[in-house]
N, C-alpha and C positions, 0 to 999 in steps of 0.2 A: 472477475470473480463470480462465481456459481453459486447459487442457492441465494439471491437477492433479488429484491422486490423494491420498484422504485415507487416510494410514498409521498413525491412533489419534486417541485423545481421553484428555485428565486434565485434573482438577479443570473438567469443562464446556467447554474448547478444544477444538477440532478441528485437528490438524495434517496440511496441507497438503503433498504434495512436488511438485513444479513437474517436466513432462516433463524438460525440459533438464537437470536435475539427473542424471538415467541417463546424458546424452550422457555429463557428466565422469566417471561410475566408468567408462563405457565408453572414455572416452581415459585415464585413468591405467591402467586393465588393460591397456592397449594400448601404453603406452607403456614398461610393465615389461617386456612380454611381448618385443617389438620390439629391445628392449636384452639380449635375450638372459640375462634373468635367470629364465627358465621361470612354470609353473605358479603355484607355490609364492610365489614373489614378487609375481607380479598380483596374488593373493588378498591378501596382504598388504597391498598398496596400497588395496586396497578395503575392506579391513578398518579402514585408518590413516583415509582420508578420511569413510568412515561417525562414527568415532569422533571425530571433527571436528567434524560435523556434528549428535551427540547433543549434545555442548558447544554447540553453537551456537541449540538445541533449548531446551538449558537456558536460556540467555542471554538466549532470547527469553519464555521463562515465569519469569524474574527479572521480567522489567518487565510483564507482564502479572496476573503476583498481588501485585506493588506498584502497579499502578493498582486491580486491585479494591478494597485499603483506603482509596482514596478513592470508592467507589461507582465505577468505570468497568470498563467490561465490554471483552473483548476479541472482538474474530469470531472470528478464526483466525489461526494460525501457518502461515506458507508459506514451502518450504525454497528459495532458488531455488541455483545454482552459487556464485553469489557470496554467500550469506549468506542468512542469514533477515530474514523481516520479523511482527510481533505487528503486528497488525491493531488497534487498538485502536478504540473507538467513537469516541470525542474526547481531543485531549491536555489534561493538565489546565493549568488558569487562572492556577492558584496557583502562583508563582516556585516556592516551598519544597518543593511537592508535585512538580512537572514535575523537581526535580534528585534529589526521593528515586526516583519511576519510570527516570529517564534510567539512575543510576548502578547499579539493583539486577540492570541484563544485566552490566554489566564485572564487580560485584561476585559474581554467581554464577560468573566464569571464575576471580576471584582464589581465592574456596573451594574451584572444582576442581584449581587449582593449587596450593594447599597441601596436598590430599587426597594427589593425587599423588607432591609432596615428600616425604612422611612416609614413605608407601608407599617411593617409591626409597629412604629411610635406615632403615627398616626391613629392608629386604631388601639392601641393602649393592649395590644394584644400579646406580649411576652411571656414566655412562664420559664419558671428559673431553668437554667441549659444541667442542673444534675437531674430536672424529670422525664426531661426528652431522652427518647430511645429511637430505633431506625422505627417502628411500626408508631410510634405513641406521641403526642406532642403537638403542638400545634403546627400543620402545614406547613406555610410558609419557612417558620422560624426551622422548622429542619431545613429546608430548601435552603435557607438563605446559609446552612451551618456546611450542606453538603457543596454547595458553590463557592464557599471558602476553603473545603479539603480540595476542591476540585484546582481550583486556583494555585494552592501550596502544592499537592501532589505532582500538580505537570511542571514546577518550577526545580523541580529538584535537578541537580546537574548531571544527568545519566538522560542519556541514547534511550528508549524512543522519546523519550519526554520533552516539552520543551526548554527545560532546564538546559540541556546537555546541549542542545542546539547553540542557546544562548550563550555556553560554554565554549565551545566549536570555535563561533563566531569573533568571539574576547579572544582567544588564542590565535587565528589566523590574523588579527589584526598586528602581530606580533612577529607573525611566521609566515610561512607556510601553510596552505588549506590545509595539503592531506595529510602533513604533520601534526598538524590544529586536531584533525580527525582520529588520527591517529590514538593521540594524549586525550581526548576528551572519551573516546570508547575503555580507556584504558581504566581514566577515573570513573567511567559507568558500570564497567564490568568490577569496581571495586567496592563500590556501593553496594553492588547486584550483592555480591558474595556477604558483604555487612549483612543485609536485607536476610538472607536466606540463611546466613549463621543465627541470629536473633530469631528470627522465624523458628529455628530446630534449638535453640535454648527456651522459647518458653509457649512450646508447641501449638505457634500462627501459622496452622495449614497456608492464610492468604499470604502474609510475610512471604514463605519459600513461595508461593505462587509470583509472584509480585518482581522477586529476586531472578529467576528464569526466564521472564519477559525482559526483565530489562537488560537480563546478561545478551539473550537472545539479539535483542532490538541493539543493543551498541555494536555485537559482531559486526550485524548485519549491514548498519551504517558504516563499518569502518573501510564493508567488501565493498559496500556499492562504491565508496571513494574511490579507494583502489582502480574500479574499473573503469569509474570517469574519467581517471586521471591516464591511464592504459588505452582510453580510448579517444580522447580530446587532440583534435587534431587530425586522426586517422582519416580520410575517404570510405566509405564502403566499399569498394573494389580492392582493398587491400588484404578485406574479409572477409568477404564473402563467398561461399562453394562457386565453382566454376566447374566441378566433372559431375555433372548430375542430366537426369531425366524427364523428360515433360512427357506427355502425354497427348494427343491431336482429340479434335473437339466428336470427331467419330468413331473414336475407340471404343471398345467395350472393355467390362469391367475384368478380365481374363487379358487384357496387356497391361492393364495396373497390379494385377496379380501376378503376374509372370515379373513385372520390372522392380515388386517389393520384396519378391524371394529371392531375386540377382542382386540383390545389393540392401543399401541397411537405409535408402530413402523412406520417409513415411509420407512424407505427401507431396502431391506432384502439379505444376503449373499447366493448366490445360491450354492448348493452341489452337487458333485460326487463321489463317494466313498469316503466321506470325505472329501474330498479335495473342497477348495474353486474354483470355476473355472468363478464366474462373481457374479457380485451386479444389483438386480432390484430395482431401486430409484420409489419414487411415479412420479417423471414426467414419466418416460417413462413406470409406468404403465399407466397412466389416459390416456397418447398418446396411448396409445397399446388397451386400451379397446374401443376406441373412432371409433378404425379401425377392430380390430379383436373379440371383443366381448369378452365374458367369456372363451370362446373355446382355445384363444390364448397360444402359448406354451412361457414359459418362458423362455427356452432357446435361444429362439429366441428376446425377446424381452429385458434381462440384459443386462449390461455392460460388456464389455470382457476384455475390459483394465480399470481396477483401480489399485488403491492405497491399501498399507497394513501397520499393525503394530506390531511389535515384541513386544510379554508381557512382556519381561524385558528391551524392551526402556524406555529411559526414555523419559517422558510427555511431556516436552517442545519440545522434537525434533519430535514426534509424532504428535504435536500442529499444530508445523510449516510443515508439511507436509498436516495434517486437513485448515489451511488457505490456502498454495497453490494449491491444487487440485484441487478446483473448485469442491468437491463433498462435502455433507454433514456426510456420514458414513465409516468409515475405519473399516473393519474387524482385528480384532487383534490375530493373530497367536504364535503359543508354537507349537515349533519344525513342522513347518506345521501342523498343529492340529488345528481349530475354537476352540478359548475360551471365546470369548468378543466381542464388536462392542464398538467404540470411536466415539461420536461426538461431534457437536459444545455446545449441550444443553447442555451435562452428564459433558462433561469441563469446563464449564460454573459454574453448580451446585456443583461439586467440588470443584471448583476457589471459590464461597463464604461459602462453608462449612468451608475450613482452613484457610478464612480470619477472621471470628464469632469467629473458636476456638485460630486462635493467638491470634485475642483482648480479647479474654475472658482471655489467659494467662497473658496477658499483666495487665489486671486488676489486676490481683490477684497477680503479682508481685508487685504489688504500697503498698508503705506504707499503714496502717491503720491512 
C-alpha cells in the first residue's frame, strides 16, 4: 500500500500509518480550533483521537499474536482514518481457530475497558455518561466508553467486521466454507442495506457511510473465497503466461519499447545467462525514458530486488505473495530456469475460467 509511513515494530510486526490519517488529526484540531475553543483544546482532540487509535493498535495485535498460535504470521498493521487493518498471511481454515483470531481484537478492547473502569473507581473520577460528549468529559471515562462501541461495533455479524467472521466461522462448522462465506456476506450485505436505509431515514451521513463499507467488505470477502477455493489445489504452471518476453541484461531501453508496443506485456524479466537477475516494470521504464532517452541501459534502470514463483507452487500461495509485493509481475521459476510470468490479470482470467467451467458442471449435474 502507498502513501504509509512506518511508526514502530513489536513482537516482529511493522506498524503502518496511512497518509490520510494526518488528514483527520488535522480536521479535528481544526475543528476545535474553529469552535473557538483555543490552543489547549485542539491538542486535546489530538491527544483523545491518538489514544483511540493506540486501542485500535492493540486490537489489531490481539488478532495477529492469536493467529501466530496457530503458525500464521502477520505483514503489517496499517492505521487508516477509519480503523486498522492486521494484514494477516492467510485466515485460518479451522472454524474454531478463525473465532478464537476474530474475537481476540474485540477482546483486547474489553481488557482495556475494564483497565480503565478500575482506574476511574479508583480515582473516584466518574461524571454521569449524559455530560460526556466526544470533545468534553473526562478522559479516560470517554476512552473507556469509545473501547466499549469499539468492542460492540466489530462484533456485529457483517464482512469486514469481526462479527461476520465469527459468523463465517459458526456456519462452516455446519457446512461447507465457501458456503459458510457465502451465507454470512449475504447476511452482511443485509445489515449493510438496514444500516444505509436508517442512515437516509433520519439523515446519518455516517450510518449510509458505515452501510457501503460493509456492503463493500462482505463482497469482497465472499470474491476472495471464491477464488481461494478456484485456486486450492492448482500448481502455478497451470497459470501461469508461458508466450511472453524477457528482456537481456544489455539491452537498452528502445528493445523494451519496441517489445511494449508488439504486444500488451508491461513489464519484463531481465536475463543473464539465463538467469533472472531483475524485473523492468512500465513505471520505471516511462521514469527512465522521461531522463535517459532510448539510449538508457536496462540494467541500470530494473528492479534488483523482486519477488519469484516456483512452477510447482501452488497458486494460492503464489497469489498471496502477487497481493503483497506491491509489484504487478512475478517471474515463475523451474529449477532456476524462466518458464512463465504470473500476474494479477492472467489470475484474474483463470479465477473466471474455473468458475464458468464449475457452474457449467454444476449445471449438468442437475436433474433433467
Amino acid at each position: 500500500m502507498k502513501w504509509r509511513f512506518s511508526i514502530g515494530q513489536y513482537a516482529g510486526i511493522k506498524v503502518y500509518v496511512h497518509a490520510t490519517f494526518f488528514l483527520l488529526l488535522a480536521w479535528v484540531a481544526l475543528s476545535h480550533w474553529t469552535r473557538g475553543n483555543g490552543l489547549g483544546d485542539a491538542v486535546g482532540g489530538i491527544l483523545f483521537v491518538s489514544a483511540i487509535f493506540l486501542c485500535v493498535v492493540l486490537h489489531e495485535y490481539g488478532h495477529a499474536l492469536a493467529a501466530r498460535t496457530f503458525g500464521i504470521e502477520t505483514r503489517d498493521i496499517i492505521l487508516l482514518p477509519i480503523g486498522g487493518v492486521a494484514r494477516l498471511e492467510r485466515m485460518p481454515r479451522e472454524p474454531v481457530q478463525e473465532i478464537y483470531v476474530a474475537l481476540a481484537g474485540p477482546a483486547v478492547n474489553l481488557v482495556i475497558a475494564a483497565i480503565l473502569y478500575l482506574f476511574l473507581m479508583v480515582t473516584n473520577t466518574f461524571a454521569p455518561v449524559a455530560d460526556l460528549t466526544v470533545s468534553s468529559g473526562p478522559f479516560f471515562e470517554r476512552l473507556l466508553i469509545v473501547n466499549l462501541f469499539l468492542m460492540g461495533f466489530n462484533l456485529i455479524p457483517a464482512f469486514p467486521m469481526d462479527g461476520g467472521r465469527v459468523l463465517r466461522a459458526a456456519l462452516a462448522m455446519r457446512g461447507n466454507y465457501v458456503a459458510a462465506t457465502q451465507r454470512a456476506a449475504q447476511i452482511g450485505q443485509g445489515i449493510a442495506f438496514l444500516f444505509g436505509l436508517g442512515g437516509l431515514m433520519i439523515g446519518n451521513p455516517m450510518l449510509v457511510f458505515i452501510a457501503f463499507f460493509v456492503w463493500i467488505g462482505a463482497s469482497q470477502e465472499a470474491n476472495m473465497s471464491r477464488m481461494d477455493t478456484v485456486m486450492g489445489g492448482i500448481p502455478v504452471s497451470h497459470a501461469m503466461i508461458t508466450d511472453f518476453s524477457s528482456l537481456r541484461h544489455d539491452d537498452d531501453l528502445a528493445r523494451a519499447i519496441a517489445l511494449t508496443i508488439a504486444g500488451s506485456q508491461n513489464d519484463f524479466p531481465v536475463l543473464k545467462d539465463g538467469a533472472v537477475i531483475g524485473v523492468l516494470t512500465q513505471k520505471d521504464l516511462l521514469s527512465s525514458l522521461q531522463i535517459h532517452g532510448e539510449k538508457g541501459a536496462v540494467a541500470e534502470m530494473m528492479q534488483h530486488s523482486f519477488t519469484t514463483a516456483e512452477a510447482h507452487e501452488m497458486l494460492e500461495s503464489a497469489f498471496r505473495k502477487l497481493s503483497s509485493c506491491q509489484c504487478h509481475t512475478l517471474p515463475v521459476l523451474d529449477n532456476g530456469r524462466l518458464v512463465g510470468l504470473l500476474t494479477m490479470d492472467n489470475v484474474g482470467e483463470f479465477v473466471r475460467i474455473q468458475t464458468a467451467l464449475e457452474n457449467k458442471r454444476s449445471h449438468s449435474d442437475l436433474p433433467n
